[in-house]
KOLVOTOR-949285 format. One record per residue (C-alpha): x, y, z negated; residue in three letters; chain; residue number from 1. Coordinates in nm, 3 decimals, m for minus. Layout:
<recs>
REC,X,Y,Z,ALA,A,NUM
...
</recs>
This chain:
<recs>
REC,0.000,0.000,0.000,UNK,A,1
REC,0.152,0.342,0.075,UNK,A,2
REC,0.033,0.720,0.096,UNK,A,3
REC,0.266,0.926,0.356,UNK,A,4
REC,0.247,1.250,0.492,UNK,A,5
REC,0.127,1.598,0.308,UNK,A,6
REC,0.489,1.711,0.139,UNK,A,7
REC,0.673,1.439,0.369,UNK,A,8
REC,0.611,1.609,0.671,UNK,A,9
REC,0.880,1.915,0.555,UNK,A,10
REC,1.200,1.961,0.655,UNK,A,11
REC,1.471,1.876,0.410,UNK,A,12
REC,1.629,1.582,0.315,UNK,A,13
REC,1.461,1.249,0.192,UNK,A,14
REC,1.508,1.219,m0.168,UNK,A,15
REC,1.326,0.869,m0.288,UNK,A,16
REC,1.189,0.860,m0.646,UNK,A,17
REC,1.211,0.552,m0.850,UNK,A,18
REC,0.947,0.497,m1.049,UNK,A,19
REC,0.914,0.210,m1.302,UNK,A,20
REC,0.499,0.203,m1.341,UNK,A,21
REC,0.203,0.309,m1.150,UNK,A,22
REC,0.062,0.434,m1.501,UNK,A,23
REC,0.018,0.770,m1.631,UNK,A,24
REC,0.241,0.929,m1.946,UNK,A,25
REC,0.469,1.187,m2.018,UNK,A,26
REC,0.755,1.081,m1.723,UNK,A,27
REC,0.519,1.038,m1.450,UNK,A,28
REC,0.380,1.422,m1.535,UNK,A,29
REC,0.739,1.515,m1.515,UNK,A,30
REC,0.818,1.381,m1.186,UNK,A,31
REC,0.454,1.513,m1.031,UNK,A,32
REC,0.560,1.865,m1.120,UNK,A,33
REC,0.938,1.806,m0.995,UNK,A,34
REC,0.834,1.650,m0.686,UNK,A,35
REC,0.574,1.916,m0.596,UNK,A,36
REC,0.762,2.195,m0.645,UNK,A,37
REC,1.124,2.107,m0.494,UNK,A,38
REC,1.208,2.328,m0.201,UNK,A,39
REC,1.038,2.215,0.077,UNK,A,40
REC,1.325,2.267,0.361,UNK,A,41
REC,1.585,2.115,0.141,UNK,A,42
REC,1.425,1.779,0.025,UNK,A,43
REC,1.129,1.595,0.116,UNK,A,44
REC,1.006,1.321,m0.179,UNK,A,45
REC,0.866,0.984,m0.148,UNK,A,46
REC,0.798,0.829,m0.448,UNK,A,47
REC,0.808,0.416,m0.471,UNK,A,48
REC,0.653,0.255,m0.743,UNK,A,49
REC,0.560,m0.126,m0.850,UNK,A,50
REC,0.157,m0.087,m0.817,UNK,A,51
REC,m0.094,0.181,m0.752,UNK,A,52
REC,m0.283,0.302,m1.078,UNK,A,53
REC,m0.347,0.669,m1.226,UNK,A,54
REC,0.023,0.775,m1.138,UNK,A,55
REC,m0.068,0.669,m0.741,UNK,A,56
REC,m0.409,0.847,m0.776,UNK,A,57
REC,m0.240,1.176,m0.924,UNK,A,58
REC,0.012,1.156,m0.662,UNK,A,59
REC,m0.225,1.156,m0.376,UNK,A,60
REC,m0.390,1.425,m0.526,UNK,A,61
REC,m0.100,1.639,m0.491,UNK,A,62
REC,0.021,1.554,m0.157,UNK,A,63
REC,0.335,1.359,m0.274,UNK,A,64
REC,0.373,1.041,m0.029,UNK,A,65
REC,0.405,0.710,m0.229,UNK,A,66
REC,0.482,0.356,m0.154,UNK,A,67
REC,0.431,0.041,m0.330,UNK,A,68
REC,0.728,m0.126,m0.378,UNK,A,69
REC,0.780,m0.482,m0.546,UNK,A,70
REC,1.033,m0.352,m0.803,UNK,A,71
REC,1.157,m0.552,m1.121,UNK,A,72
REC,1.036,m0.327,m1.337,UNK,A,73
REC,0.857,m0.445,m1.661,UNK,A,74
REC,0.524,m0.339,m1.704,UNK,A,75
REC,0.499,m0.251,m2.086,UNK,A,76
REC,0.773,m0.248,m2.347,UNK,A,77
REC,0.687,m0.572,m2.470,UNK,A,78
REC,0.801,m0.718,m2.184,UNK,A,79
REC,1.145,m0.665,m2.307,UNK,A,80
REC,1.137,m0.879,m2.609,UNK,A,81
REC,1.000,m1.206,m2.393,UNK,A,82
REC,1.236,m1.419,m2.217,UNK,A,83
REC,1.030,m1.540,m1.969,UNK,A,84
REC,0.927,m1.194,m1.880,UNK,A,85
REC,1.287,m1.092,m1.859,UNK,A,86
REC,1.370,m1.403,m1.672,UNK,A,87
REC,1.118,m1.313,m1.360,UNK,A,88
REC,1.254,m0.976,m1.358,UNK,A,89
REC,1.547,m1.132,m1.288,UNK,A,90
REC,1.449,m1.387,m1.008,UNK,A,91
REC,1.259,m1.054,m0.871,UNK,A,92
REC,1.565,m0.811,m0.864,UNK,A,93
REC,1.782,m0.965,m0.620,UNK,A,94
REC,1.543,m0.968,m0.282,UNK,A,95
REC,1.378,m0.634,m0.425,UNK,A,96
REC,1.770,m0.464,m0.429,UNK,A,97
REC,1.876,m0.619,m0.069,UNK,A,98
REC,1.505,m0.534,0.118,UNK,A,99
REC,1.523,m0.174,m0.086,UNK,A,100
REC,1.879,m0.073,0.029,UNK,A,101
REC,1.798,m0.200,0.391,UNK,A,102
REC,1.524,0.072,0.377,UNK,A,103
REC,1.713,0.297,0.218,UNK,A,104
REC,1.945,0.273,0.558,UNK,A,105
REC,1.640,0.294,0.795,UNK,A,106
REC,1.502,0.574,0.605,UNK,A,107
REC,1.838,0.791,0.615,UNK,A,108
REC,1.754,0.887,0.257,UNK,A,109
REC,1.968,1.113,0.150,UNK,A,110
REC,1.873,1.039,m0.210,UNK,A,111
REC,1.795,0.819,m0.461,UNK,A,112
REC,1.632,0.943,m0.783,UNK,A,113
REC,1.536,0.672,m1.065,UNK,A,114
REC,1.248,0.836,m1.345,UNK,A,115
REC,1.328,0.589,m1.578,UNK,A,116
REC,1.558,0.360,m1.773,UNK,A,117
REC,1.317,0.058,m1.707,UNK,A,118
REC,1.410,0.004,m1.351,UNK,A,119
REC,1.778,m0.128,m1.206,UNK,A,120
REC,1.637,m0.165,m0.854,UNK,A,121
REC,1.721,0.218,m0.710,UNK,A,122
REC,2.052,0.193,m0.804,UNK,A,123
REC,2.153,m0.135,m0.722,UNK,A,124
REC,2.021,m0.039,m0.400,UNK,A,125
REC,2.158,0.325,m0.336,UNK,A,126
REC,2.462,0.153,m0.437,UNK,A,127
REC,2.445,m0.141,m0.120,UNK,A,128
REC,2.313,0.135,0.128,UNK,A,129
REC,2.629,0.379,0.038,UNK,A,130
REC,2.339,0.676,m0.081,UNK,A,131
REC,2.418,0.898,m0.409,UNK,A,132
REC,2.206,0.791,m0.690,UNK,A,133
REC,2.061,0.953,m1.002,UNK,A,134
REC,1.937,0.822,m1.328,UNK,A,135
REC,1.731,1.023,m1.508,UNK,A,136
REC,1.685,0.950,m1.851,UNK,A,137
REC,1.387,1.121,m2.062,UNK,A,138
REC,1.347,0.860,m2.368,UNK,A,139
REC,1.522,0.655,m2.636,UNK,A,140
REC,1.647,0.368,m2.453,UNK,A,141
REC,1.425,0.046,m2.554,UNK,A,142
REC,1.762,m0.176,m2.682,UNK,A,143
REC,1.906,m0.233,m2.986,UNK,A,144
REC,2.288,m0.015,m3.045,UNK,A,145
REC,2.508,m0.318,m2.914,UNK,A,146
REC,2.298,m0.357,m2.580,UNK,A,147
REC,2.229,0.048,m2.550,UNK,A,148
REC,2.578,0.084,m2.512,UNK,A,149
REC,2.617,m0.172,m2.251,UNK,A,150
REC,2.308,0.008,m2.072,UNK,A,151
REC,2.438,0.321,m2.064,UNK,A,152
REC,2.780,0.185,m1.927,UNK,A,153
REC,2.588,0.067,m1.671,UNK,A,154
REC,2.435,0.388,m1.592,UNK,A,155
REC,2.743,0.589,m1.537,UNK,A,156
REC,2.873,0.311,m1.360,UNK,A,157
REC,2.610,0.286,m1.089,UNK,A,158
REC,2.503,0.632,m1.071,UNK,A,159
REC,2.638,0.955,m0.929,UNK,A,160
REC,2.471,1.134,m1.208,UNK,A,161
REC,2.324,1.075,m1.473,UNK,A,162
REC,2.064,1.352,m1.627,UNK,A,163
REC,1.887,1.380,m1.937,UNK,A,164
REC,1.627,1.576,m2.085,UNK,A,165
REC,1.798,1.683,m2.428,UNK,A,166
REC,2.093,1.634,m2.676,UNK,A,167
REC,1.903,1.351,m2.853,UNK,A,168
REC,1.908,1.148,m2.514,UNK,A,169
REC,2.226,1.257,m2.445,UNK,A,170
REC,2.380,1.145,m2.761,UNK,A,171
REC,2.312,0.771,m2.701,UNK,A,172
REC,2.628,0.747,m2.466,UNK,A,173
REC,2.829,0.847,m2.787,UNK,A,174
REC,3.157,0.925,m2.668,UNK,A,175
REC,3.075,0.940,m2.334,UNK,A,176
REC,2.829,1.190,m2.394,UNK,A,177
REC,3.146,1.405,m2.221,UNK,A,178
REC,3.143,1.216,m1.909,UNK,A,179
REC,3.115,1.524,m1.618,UNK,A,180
REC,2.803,1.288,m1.449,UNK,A,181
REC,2.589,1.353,m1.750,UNK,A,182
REC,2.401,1.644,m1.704,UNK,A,183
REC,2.102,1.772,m2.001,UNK,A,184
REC,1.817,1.944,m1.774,UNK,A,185
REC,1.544,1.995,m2.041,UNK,A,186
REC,1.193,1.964,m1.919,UNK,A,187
REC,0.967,2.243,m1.783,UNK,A,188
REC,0.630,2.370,m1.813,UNK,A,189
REC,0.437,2.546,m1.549,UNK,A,190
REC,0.247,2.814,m1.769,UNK,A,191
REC,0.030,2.950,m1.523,UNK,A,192
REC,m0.143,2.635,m1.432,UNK,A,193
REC,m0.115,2.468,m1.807,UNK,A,194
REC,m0.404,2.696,m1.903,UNK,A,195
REC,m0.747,2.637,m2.054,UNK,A,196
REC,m1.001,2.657,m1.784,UNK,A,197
REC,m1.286,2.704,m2.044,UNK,A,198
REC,m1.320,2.870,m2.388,UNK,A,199
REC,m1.256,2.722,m2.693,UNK,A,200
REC,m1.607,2.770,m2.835,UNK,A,201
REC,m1.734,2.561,m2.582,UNK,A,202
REC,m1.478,2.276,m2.653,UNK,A,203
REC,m1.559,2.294,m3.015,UNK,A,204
REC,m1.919,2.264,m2.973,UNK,A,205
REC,m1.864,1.934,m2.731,UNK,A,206
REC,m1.682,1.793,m2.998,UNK,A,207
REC,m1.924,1.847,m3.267,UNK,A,208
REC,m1.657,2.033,m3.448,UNK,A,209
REC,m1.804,2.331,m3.572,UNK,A,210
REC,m1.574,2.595,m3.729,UNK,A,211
REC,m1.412,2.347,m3.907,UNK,A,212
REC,m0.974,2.313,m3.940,UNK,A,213
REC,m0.863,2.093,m3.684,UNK,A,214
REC,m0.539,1.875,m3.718,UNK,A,215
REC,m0.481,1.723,m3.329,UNK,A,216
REC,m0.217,1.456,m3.201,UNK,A,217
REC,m0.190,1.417,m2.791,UNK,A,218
REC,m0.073,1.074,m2.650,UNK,A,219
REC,m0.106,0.723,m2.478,UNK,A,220
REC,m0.195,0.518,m2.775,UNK,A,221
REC,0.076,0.288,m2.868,UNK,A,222
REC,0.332,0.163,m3.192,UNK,A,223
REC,0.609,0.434,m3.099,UNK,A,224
REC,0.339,0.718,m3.057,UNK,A,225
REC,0.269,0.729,m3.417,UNK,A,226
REC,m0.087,0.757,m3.431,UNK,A,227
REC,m0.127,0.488,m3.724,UNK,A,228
REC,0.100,0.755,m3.895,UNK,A,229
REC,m0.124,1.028,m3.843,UNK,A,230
REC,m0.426,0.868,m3.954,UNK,A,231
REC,m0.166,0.816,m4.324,UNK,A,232
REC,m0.102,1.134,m4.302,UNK,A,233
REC,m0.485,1.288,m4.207,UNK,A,234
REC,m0.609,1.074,m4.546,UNK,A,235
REC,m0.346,1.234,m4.780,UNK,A,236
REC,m0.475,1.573,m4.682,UNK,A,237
REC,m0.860,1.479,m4.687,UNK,A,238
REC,m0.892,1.577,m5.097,UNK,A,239
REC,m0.720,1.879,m5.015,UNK,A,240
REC,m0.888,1.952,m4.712,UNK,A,241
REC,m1.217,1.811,m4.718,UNK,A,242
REC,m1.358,2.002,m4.446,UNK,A,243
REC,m1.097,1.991,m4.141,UNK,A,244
REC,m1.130,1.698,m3.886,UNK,A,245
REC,m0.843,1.526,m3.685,UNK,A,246
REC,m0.893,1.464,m3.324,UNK,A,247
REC,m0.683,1.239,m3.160,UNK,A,248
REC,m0.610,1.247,m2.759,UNK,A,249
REC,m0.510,0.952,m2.547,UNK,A,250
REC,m0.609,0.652,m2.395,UNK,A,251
REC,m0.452,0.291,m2.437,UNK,A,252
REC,m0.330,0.027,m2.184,UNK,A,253
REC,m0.440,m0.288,m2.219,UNK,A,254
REC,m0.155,m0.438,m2.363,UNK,A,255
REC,m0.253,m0.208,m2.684,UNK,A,256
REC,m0.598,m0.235,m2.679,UNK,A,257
REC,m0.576,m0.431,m3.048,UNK,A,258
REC,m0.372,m0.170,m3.152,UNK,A,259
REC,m0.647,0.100,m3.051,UNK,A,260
REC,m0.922,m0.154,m3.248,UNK,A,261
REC,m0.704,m0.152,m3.518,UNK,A,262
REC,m0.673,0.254,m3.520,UNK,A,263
REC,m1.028,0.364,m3.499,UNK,A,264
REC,m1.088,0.062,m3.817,UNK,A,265
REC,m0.828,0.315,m4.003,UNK,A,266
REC,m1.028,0.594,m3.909,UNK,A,267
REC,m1.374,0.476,m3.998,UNK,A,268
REC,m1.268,0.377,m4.327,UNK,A,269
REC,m1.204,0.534,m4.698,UNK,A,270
REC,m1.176,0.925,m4.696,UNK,A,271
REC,m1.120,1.001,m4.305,UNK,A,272
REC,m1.472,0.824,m4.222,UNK,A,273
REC,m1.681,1.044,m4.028,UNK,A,274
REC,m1.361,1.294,m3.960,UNK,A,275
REC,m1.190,1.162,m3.679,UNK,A,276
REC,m1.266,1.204,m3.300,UNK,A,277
REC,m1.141,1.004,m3.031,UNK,A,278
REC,m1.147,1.132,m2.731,UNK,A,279
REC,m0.959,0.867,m2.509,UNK,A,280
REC,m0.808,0.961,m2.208,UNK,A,281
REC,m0.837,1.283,m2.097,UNK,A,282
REC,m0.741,1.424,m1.750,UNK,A,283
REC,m0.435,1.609,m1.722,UNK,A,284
REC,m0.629,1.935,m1.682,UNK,A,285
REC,m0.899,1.913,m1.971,UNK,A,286
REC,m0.572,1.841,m2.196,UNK,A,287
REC,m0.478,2.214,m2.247,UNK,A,288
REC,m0.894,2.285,m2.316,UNK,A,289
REC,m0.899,2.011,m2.600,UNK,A,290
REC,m0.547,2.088,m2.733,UNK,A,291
REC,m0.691,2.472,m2.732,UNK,A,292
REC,m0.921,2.404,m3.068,UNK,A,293
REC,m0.605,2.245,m3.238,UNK,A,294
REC,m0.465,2.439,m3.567,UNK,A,295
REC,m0.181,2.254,m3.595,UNK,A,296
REC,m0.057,2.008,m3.378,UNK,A,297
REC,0.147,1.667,m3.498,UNK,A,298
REC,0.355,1.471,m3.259,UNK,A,299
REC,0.475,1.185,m3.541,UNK,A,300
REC,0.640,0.988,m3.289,UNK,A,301
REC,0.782,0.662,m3.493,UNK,A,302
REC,1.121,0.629,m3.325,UNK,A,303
REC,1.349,0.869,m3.191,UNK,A,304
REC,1.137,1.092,m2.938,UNK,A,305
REC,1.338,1.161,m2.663,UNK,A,306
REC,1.222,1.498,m2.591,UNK,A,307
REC,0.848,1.590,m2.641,UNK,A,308
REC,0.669,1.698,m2.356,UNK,A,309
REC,0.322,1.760,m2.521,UNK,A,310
REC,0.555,1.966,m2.829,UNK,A,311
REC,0.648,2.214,m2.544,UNK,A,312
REC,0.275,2.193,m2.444,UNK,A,313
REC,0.114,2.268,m2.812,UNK,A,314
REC,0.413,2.557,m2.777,UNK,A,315
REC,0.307,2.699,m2.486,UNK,A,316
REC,m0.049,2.745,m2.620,UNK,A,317
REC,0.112,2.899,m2.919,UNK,A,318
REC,0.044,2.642,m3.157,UNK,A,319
REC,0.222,2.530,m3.466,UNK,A,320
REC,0.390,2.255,m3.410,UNK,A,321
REC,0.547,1.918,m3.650,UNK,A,322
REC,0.690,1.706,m3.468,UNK,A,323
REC,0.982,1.394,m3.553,UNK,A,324
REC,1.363,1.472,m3.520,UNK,A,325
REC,1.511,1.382,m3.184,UNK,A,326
REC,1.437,1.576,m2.836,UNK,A,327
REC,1.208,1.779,m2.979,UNK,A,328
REC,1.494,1.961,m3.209,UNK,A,329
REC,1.563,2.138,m2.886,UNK,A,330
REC,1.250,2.270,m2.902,UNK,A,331
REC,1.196,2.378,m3.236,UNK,A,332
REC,1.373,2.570,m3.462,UNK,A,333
REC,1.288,2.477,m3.798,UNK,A,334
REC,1.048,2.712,m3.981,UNK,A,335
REC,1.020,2.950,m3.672,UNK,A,336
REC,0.879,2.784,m3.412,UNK,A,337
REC,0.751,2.491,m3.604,UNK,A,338
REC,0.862,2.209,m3.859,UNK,A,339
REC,1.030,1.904,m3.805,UNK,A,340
REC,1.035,1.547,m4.012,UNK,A,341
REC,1.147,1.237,m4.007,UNK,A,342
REC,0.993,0.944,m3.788,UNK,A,343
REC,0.744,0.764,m3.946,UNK,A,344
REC,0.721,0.962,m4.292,UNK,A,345
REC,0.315,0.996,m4.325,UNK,A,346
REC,0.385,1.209,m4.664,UNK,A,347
REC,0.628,1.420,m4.508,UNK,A,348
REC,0.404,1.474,m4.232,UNK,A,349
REC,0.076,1.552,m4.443,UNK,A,350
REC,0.305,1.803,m4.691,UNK,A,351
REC,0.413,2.027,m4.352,UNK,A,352
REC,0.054,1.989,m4.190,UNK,A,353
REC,m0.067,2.160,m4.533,UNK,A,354
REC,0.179,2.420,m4.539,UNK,A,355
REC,0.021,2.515,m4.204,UNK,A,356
REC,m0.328,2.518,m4.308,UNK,A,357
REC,m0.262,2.688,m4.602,UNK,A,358
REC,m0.142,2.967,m4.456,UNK,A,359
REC,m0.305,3.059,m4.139,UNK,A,360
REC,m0.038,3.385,m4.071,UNK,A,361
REC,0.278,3.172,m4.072,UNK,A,362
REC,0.101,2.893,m3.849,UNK,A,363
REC,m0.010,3.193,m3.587,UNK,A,364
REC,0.380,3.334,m3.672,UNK,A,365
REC,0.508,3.036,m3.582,UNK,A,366
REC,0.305,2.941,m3.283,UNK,A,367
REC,0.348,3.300,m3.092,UNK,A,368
REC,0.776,3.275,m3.157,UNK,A,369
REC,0.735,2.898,m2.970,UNK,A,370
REC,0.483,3.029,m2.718,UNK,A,371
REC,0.792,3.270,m2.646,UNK,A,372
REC,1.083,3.027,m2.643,UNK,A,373
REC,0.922,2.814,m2.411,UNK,A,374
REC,0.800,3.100,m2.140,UNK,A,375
REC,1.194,3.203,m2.174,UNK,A,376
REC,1.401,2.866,m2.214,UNK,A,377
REC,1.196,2.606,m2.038,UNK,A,378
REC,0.968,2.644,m1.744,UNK,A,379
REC,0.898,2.422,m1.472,UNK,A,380
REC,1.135,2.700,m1.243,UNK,A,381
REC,1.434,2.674,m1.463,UNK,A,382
REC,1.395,2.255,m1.467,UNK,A,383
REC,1.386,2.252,m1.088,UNK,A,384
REC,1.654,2.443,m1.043,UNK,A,385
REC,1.856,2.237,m1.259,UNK,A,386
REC,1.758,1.925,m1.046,UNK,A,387
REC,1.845,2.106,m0.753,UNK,A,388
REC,2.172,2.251,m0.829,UNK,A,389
REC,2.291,1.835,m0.924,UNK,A,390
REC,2.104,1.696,m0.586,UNK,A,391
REC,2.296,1.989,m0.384,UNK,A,392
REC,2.642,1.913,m0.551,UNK,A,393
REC,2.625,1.510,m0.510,UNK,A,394
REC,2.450,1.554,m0.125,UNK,A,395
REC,2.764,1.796,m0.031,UNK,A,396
REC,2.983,1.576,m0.176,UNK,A,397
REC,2.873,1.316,m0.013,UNK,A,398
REC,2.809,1.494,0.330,UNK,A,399
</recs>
């Protein structure tokens, strides 16, 4: 299955994403706005991924040509931690790599750009068909120390560059954290078009939320997300707070369906019954509506979080933000554009969502100093122009 044409038809030179799912999260909303807004008469995108799904959909939507592709790609994390799922990936790599880099060689791609750590295929491939390659790294790598070193060996080794969306990321090569391929190119937000399309009253009035204090989380539902921690967190304030209500934003895949059973049992129990709203998944546009009622927003990711795209986006709508140490350290600067904790500490979590809500001219301090940071240090503009200035250096190079 494939979708060519609308930005394909330009002038520049084919650069060919690599794109480990046909889902929808933080990565794939990264590489929509990248590949939409690269200069048309230098690069053209195509964007190859292992199965059509939102991702596809969204893609289409925007003009961006797309290709299925039968990459060995897992489809969920868990498929890490089984053997036989490893052990197809493996019998699947080999033909994947040899057909992908004999495309690569038809296609004249000048290009090869791989969105995630999940997928070997792009660079195996760029590596066969003698075309620079890129690895672009937005997450805590899904691998114990002893095997994340190995992986990011293997990342310098097969790429021309290596980019990564913060200093978190970045410090998983350790030493080689030096290494003149690695490049940090933070993530971007296009203001202008992450705006609510409708008022806030109106939102709060489909929710059933009155004029009540909201506490909101944004994210696919899963263990690393950390909404089991924000449900902890949402019961220690209820005494305190017995009036504010927690809405929580995001969808689940299948694989985490018992997971999502499990959450909304949390939430219909003890103090938070009858306070909690899920909305499941929301399209990308109604998220900066929903997110607009929010007096505080929590991102309690449980690991590391590798940067935090929806931090930047609570930011940009100049809300207070507490998010976990990691990426999102870039982002805020403790106590003036937000607070930070550490991963999975519900008490920690509850204490700074209090401080927030007890004091309604910090939070609004707070969220108009991080609504400023991020219209000055990271829009969509200055993150494509990073991408383009590494592209332009390893195409000349290779030219």
């Amino acid at each position: 299955m494939s979708v060519e044409g609308g930005l394909a038809a330009g002038a520049g030179r084919r650069v060919v994403f690599i794109n480990a799912t046909g889902y929808w999260a933080g990565a794939e909303a990264m590489l929509l706005d990248l590949a939409t807004h690269l200069d048309p008469a230098a690069w053209r995108p195509l964007v190859l991924l292992p199965f059509a799904g939102p991702f596809s959909q969204a893609l289409t939507q925007a003009g961006v040509p797309w290709r299925v592709w039968p990459l060995a790609a897992p489809r969920t994390r868990q498929d890490l931690r089984s053997p036989r799922a490893l052990a197809g990936l493996g019998l699947r790599l080999p033909p994947s790599v040899m057909r992908l880099a004999a495309w690569l060689r038809k296609e004249r791609a000048a290009l090869v750009h791989t969105n995630s750590s999940a997928a070997l295929d792009g660079a195996l491939a760029a590596r066969l068909a003698g075309v620079p390659h890129v690895w672009h790294v937005r997450e805590r790598l899904p691998v114990g120390n002893p095997l994340r070193s190995l992986l990011c060996r293997v990342m310098l080794s097969l790429s021309s560059a290596v980019i990564v969306n913060s200093q978190a990321v970045r410090g998983q090569w350790g030493r080689r954290g030096a290494d003149p391929r690695l490049h940090v190119a933070a993530d971007g937000l296009d203001l202008a078009a992450f705006t609510p399309r409708r008022p806030a009253a109106a939102v709060r009035a489909e929710l059933g939320l009155g004029a009540a204090p909201v506490v909101g989380m944004v994210g696919r539902i899963a263990p690393i997300k950390g909404q089991a921690v924000f449900l902890d967190a949402a019961a220690r304030l209820s005494s305190q707070w017995p009036t504010a209500r927690f809405v929580l934003v995001g969808g689940a895949l299948p694989a985490y369906e018992p997971l999502r059973q499990a959450l909304l049992a949390q939430a219909n129990s003890g103090p938070l019954a009858g306070r909690v709203i899920f909305t499941g998944e929301a399209p990308r546009a109604q998220v900066p509506e929903i997110m607009q009622v929010f007096d505080v927003l929590a991102v309690p990711t449980t690991t590391m979080e590798g940067f935090g795209l929806v931090v930047m986006e609570g930011m940009a709508l100049g809300l207070p933000v507490v998010a976990t140490r990691g990426g999102p350290e870039d982002l805020i600067m403790e106590d003036e554009t937000g607070y930070l904790v550490a991963p999975g500490d519900a008490a920690m979590l509850a204490a700074a969502l209090a401080r927030l809500l007890g004091d309604p001219a910090q939070a609004r301090r707070l969220g108009a100093a991080g609504r400023t940071r991020v219209a000055s240090q990271f829009t969509l503009a200055q993150h494509v122009q990073r991408i383009e200035a590494v592209y332009a250096a390893l195409t000349e190079l290779n030219s």
